[in-house]
C-alpha positions, 0 to 999 in steps of 0.5 A: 500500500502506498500512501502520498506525501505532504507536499503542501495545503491543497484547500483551505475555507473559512468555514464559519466566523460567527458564533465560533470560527471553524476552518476547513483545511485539506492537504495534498497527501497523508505522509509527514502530515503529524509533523507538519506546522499545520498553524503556520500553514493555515496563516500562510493560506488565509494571507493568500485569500487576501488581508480582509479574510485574515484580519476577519479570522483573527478578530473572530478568535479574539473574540470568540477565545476558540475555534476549530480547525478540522483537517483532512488529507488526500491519499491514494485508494486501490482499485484491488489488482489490476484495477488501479488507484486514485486519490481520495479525501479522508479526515485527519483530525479535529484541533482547537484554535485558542487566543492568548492576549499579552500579558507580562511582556509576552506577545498576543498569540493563536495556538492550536492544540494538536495530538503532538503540542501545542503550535503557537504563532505570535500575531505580532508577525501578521498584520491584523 
């Protein structure tokens, strides 16, 4: 069985923003997806449909305190012998998506909380 590896986000939607943010992400392969910087890659995709779409995602965590993130993947599907295989889409996971404002010094924050830790981007490093 062969499985196809990440090279990279192939869809990202806003799913909801109200009443609490819900993002749909989906990858372009399964192997080293539990590796992968899934919150950075969101960011990088929500910048990509423009700062309005970002800006919008942000203010809805802030003030919602939470979202969710539910992650899928492509990979390839066997037809049996003989009859080939094609990719199809498959559920990786549902993760949470929490604000952190600054305290103490620290920076404003969004994390995602994941089977493996927590991923934190400092919201200092986008304009919002």
């Amino acid at each position: 069985m062969r499985t196809k590896p990440v090279e990279g986000v192939l869809r990202l939607d806003v799913v909801t923003l109200d009443p609490r943010p819900a993002i749909y992400l989906a990858y372009d392969g399964l192997a080293g997806l539990s590796q992968r910087a899934m919150l950075r890659d969101l960011i990088e995709e929500l910048q990509r449909q423009g700062p309005e779409t970002l800006k919008s995602f942000i203010e809805a965590v802030r003030k919602h305190h939470s979202g969710q993130v539910h992650v899928y993947f492509s990979d390839y599907v066997s037809y049996g012998i003989g009859g080939g295989d094609a990719t199809a889409e498959f559920f990786f996971g549902t993760f949470l998506v929490l604000h952190e404002a600054s305290k103490n010094g620290s920076p404003e924050e969004i994390l995602l909380q994941r089977t493996g830790g927590t991923e934190r981007f400092p919201l200092d490093s986008v304009a919002s």
